[in-house]
N, C-alpha and C positions, 0 to 999 in steps of 0.2 A: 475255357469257353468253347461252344461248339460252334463247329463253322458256319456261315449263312448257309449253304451249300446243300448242309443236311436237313435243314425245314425244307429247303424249296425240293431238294430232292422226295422230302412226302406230299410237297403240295401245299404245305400250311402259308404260304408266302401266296398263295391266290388268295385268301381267305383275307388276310391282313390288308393286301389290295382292294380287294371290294370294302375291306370299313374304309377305307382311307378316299375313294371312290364318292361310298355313299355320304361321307362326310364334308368332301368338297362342292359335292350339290345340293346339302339341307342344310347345313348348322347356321343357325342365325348367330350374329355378334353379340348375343346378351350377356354372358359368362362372367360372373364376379371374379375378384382376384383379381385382376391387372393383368392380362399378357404384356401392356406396354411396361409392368415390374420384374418381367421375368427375364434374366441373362442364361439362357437354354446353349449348355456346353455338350457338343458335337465329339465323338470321336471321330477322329477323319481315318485313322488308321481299320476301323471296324464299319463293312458294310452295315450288320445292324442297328449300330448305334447312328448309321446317317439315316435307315429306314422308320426307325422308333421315332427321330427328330419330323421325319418329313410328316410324319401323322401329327406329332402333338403339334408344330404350328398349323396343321390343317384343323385339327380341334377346334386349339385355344387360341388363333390367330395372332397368334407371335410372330412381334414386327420381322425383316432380315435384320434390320439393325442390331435386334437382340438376339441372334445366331452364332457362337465362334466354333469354329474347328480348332483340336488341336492334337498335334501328334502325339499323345499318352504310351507309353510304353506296356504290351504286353504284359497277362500278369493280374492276382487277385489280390496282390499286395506291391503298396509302392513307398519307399522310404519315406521319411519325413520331407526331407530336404529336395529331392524330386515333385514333392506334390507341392512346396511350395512354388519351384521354378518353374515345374512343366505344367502344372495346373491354375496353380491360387495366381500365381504372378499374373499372368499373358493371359487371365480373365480381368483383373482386376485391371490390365494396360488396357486391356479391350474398350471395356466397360471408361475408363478418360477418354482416349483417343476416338472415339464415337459419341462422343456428347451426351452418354446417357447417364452416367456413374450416380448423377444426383436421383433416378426414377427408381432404381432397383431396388428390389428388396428381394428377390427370390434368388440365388442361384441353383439350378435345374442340371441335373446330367443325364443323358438322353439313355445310354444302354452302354455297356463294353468298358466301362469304366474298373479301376480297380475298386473292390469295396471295402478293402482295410488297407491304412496306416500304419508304417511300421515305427513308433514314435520312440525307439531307442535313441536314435541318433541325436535329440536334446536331450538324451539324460534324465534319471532319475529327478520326482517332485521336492522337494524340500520336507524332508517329514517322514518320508515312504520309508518301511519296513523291510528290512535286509531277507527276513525271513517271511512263511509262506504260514496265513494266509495271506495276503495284502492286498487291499481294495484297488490300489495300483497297477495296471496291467501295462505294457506297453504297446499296445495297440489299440487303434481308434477306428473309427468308421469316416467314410468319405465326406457323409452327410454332416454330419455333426460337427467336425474338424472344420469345415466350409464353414458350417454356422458359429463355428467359434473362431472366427479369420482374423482375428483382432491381435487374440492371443498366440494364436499360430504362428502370425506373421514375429513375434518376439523369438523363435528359436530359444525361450524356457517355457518346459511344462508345467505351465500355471494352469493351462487346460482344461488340465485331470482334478480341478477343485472342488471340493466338495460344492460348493456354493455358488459355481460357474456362470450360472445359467440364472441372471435375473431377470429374465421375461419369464420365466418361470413363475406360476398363480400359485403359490403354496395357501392351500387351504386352512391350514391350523398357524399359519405364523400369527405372530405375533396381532397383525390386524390384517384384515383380511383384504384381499386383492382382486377386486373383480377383474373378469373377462377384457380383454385390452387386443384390439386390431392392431397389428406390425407394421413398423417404418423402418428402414434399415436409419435413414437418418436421424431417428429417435436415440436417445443413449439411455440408460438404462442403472439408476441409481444403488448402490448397496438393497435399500431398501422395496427395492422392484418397483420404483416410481418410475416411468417415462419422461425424460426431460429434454429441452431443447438443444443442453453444452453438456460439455461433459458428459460422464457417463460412461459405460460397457454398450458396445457397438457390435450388431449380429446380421447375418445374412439366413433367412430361411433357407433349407438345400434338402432335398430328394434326389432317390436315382427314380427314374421313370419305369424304369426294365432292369432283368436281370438276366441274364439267359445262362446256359452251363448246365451242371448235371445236377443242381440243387434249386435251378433257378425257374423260367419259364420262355415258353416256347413265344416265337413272333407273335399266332394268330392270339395268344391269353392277354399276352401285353395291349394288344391292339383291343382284345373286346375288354379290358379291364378299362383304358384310358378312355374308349369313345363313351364305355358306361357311367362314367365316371364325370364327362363333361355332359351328359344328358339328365345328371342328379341337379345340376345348379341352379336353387332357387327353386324343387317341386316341395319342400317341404314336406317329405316324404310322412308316412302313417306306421312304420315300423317301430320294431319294440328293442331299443338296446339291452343285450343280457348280459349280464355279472353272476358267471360262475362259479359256484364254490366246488372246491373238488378238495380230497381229501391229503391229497397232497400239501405237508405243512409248509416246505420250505420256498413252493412257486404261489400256490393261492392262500394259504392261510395268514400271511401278512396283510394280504389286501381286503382282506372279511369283513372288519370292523369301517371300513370306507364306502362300501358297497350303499349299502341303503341311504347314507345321505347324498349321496351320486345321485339315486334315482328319486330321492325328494325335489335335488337339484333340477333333475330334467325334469319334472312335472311342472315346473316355475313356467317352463317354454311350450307346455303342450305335448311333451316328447314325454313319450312311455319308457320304463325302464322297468327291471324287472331280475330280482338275484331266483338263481336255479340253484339246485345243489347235483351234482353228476361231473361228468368230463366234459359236455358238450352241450348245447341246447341241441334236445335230441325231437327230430316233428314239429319242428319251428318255419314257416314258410316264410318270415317277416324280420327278418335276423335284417337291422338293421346296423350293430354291430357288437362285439362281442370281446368280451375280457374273460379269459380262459388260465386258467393254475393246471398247465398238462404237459409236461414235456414231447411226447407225442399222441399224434391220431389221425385216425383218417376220417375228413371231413365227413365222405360219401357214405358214411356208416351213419349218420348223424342222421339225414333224411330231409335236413334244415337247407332253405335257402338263404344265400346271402345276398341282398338288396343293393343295388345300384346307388353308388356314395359310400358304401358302408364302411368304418374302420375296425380293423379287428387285432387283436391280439394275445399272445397266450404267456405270456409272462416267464419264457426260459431262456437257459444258457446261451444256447448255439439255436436261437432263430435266425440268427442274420449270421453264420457261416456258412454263406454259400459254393463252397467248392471243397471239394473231400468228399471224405463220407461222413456222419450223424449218425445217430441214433435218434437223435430229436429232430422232430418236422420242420422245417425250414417257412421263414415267415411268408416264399409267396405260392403256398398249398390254398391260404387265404384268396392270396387274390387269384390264383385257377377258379377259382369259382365265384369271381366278382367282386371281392372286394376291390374298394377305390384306393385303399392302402394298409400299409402294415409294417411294424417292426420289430427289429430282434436287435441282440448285442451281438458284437463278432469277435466274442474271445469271451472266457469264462468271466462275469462282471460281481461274482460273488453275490448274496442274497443284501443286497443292499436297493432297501423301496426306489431311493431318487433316482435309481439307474433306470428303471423301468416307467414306462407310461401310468401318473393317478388317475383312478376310476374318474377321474374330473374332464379326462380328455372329451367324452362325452357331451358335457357341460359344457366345455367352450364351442364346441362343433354344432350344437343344439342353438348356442349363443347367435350363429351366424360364421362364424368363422369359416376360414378356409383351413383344407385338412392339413396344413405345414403349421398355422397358428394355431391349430390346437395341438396337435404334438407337443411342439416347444415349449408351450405353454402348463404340457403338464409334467416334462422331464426335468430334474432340477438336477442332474448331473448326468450330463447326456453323452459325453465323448467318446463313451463303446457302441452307441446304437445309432444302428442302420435302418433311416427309416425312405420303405421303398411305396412310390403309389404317386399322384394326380396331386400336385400340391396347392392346386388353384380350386379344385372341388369343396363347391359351399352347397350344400344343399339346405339347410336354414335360414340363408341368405334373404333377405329383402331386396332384391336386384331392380336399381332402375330404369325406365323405359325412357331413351331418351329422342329426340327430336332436332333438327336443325333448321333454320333460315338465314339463307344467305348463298349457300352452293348446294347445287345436285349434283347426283352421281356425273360421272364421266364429263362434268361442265369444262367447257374452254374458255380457261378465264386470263385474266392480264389486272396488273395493276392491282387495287388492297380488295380483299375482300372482309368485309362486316359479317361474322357469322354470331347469330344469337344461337343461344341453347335453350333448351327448356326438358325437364324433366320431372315423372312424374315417380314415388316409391309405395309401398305399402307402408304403412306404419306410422308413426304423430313426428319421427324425428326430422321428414325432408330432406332435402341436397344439402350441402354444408359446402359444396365446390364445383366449378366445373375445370377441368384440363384439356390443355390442348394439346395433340402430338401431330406433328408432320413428319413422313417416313419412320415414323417409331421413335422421333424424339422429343421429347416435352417443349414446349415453344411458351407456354401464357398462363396461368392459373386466373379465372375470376369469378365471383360470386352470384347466384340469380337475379335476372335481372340486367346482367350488365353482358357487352356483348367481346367478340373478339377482333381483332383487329389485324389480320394478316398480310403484310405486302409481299405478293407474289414473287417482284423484284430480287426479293434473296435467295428464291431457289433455283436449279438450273431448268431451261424448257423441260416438255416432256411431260410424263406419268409421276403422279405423287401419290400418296394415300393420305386422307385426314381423318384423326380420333379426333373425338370429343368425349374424354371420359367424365360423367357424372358421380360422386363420391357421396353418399349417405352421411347425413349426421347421426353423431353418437360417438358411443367407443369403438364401432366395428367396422364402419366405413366401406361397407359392400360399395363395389362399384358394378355401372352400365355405359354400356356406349353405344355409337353410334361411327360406323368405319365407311367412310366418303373416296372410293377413286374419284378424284380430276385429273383436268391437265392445266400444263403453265404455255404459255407462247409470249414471252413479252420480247422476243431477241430473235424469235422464227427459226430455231433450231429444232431440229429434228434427229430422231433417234428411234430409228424400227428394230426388234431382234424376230427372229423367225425362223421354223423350222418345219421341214417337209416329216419329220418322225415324231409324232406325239403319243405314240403309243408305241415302245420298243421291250424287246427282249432285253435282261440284264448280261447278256452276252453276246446284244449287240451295239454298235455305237453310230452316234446321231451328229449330224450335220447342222451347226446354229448359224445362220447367216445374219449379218449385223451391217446398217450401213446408216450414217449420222453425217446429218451436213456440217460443214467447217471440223470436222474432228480430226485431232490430232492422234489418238488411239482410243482403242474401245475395250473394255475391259466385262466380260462376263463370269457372273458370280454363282456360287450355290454354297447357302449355308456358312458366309462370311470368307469364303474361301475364294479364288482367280479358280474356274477351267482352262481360260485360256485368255487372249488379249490379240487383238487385229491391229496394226500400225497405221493410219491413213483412215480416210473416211468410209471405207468399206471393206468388206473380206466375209468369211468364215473360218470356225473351229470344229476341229473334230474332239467329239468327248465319248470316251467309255461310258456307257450307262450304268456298269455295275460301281463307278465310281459317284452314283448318284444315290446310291441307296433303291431298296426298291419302297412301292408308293408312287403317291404324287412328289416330284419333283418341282422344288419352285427355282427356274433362271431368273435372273437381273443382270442389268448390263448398263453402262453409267459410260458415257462419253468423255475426252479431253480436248482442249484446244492444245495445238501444236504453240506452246510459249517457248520464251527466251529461256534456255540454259538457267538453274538455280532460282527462277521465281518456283513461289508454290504453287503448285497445282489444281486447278479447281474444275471443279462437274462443269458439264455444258450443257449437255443433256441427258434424261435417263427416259428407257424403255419400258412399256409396260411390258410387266413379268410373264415369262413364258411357262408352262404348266406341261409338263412332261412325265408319264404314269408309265412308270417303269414295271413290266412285268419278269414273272420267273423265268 
């Protein structure tokens, strides 16, 4: 992977700044998908992968809560048994120890991540073929491994099963399975039923970025995600194309599928449309695209690709990114705007369930966000890498939602009564409303009925309040609505501050912290300590390059000085300090 060092040395790291910039001054909180569903994994070891982070929660307003750093080890392959410990674990500890385990449904890894699995180390499937060819590879993708965590977590390659993947919409089974919105807490029956117990248990997962010498650069990554959260809910006027090309062994399997895809997406108002060539060649409205071509170069095509769009070309080594290819690497797509994209990262044999059905389409059209329709149309997904914006619905019915009870920046004490109300397009309505404080679900209730918050349980200071509204039906777009207050029922206080809001990445800032009654002050970025003051006042000095460049979000969370072995509890927390780290 290339160093941060070399973008900013061309400059493309200003470029990445001002989206991140222009996004923490306009983006409204409308955005389907759930940011309070998303557990968004940090490399702490890789400037970019803290730069990539500090943009998508400026996006998609992902809580701190759902932040981890973690020390991942250098490297575009990581053994099995490493990505359970050093990754799958000390997310999955995270996601308890924070209260939030039960809201997830996403996990997200920001950039600098390894993106293959070296899945030797469990041993051969039960079944697999000594001799070559064999649909068996021993290597996986990040993404997908993630989303198969259930089985991962077993140390046998059940994985690699044919039939892995039952949130998978297989179109020709037996009876047919419509379009179905993700719950991680959902199980998921032989039969691709949804059920309450039991059942096969999955985590949607994306990498957001990729960088290196097959990957892309900061400022692509930055205009692919900001474009990406400004598709949600326009229900765009583009035309999905299904290419045939002559090539038998990438697109002529998927020939015979094509056309009832785009009967499919006329159901929704969504144009589709089979070509026959390499590319859709003079196309300005390429909303997204299924391609049978080992390589190409977009910029020949003439076509533009649409803001949301998903694309893919159906080969070997799209998602090998590092070496060299012969084949275009899946994010050539998102250089030029796609919202996402994916490839296998090891040769996956011409076997259909390995690759994305023309259906992916179809559920994206359905409303879906782009990580539910992926999985939804891969039914043996554990070589593919799928890289892009996992919360991007642009189908989506998004609700408009409303509060009474608190306003912004209210100083309040004692319970507060918060009713919701919300309004959707469509005959199906709200089906729920959620409550989160600081990113964590606190109450579910239905319209009509209101909430009931005793201020009492959380410590003085700055809070954040969602009110997420949930659509009825199968798809369950969500809207919200994101409330700063404050608490004072104990008359604690907790300021952070800084004279450097706007620094060089090679220079470092002075946070000054001072909190009455406090026993120590602890200041955060990205789930991580910069540092920690003893007593009720001080300062930290922090590297900025250790902030990532971007907007930078501080937190800082007080302690009462207690007796020896009691637990620990907040006293008070700060409103978050905003710190725009430049090259």
């Amino acid at each position: 992977m290339l160093a941060l060092s070399h973008f900013l040395a061309r400059g493309i790291a200003i470029r990445f700044l001002a989206i991140a910039l222009l996004v923490a001054s306009t983006r409204p909180a409308l955005a389907g998908g759930g940011p309070e569903n998303v557990l968004l994994l940090v490399n702490s070891q890789s400037a970019t992968s803290r730069g990539v982070a500090n943009l998508y929660v400026q996006l998609r307003g992902v809580p701190a809560s759902n932040v981890v750093s973690l020390d991942v080890p250098a490297g575009n392959k990581i053994a099995v048994e490493d990505f359970r410990t050093k990754i799958l674990m000390p997310a999955l500890s995270a996601m308890a120890a924070r209260g939030i385990g039960g809201q997830i449904d996403y996990i997200v890894y920001s950039a600098d991540f390894p993106t293959q699995i070296d899945l030797s180390g469990d041993g051969r499937p039960e079944g697999a073929r000594a001799s070559s060819p064999d649909p068996f590879a021993p290597t996986g993708s990040i993404s997908s491994m993630t989303f198969l965590w259930q089985l991962a977590m077993t140390k046998t390659p059940n994985y690699v099963a044919r039939n892995v993947n039952r949130y998978f919409r297989h179109p020709s089974a037996r009876r047919s399975l419509s379009t179905q919105g993700f719950a991680a807490w959902r199980g998921w029956s032989e039969n691709g039923d949804p059920q309450t117990e039991g059942g096969m248990h999955y985590y949607l997962s994306t990498m957001l970025g990729v960088t290196g010498s097959r990957g892309n650069t900061l400022a692509e990554i930055a205009a692919y995600l900001d474009a990406a959260a400004r598709a949600d809910g326009t229900h765009p006027r583009g035309t999905i194309y299904y290419v045939q090309s002559e090539d038998k062994a990438r697109s002529g399997p998927r020939h015979g599928r094509y056309e009832a895809a785009v009967k499919e997406l006329s159901r929704f108002g969504v144009r589709g449309e089979v070509l026959q060539g390499q590319m859709p060649v003079g196309k300005t409205d390429v909303q997204g695209a299924m391609m049978g071509v080992a390589a190409f170069d977009w910029t020949q095509s003439a076509s533009r690709i649409l803001p949301g769009a998903i694309c893919d070309h159906l080969t070997s080594f799209g998602g090998r990114l590092s070496g060299r290819s012969s084949q275009t690497p899946l994010t050539a797509y998102l250089k030029h705007g796609a919202a996402g994209a994916c490839g296998t990262v090891v040769e996956p044999l011409n076997f259909p369930e390995k690759f994305p059905h023309p259906n992916i389409h179809v559920h994206y059209a359905a409303g879906c966000s782009l990580a539910e329709a992926f999985y939804q149309s891969i039914g043996w997904p554990y070589q593919v890498l799928v890289v892009g914006d996992p919360l991007c619905q642009p189908w989506a019915n998004i609700p408009k939602v409303t509060l009474d009870g608190v306003k912004a920046n209210a100083r309040t004490r004692g319970t507060l009564t918060i009713t919701p109300k919300a309004t959707v397009a469509g005959a199906r309505g709200i089906a729920r409303f959620e409550l989160f404080v600081d990113g964590v679900r606190r109450d579910k209730i239905v319209s009509g009925e209101s909430f009931s918050l005793v201020t009492g349980e959380l410590p003085d200071g700055y809070h954040e309040l969602r009110v997420v509204a949930i659509e009825g039906g199968p798809i369950e777009s969500q809207g919200r609505a994101i409330v700063p207050f404050w608490v004072n029922n104990h008359r604690k206080v907790l300021a952070m501050s800084s004279a450097a809001r706007r620094v060089r990445s090679s220079e470092r800032i002075e946070v000054k912290v001072n909190g009455t009654g406090a026993g120590r002050i602890v200041v955060t970025h990205q789930g991580r300590p910069l540092g920690e003051v003893t007593g009720s006042a001080g300062r930290i000095t922090v590297n900025a390059k250790n902030l990532g460049p971007g907007r930078a979000i501080l937190h800082a969370t007080s302690f009462a000085a207690g007796a020896e072995g009691e637990e620990e509890k907040p006293l008070a927390t700060a409103a978050p300090l905003f710190v725009d780290v430049l090259p």
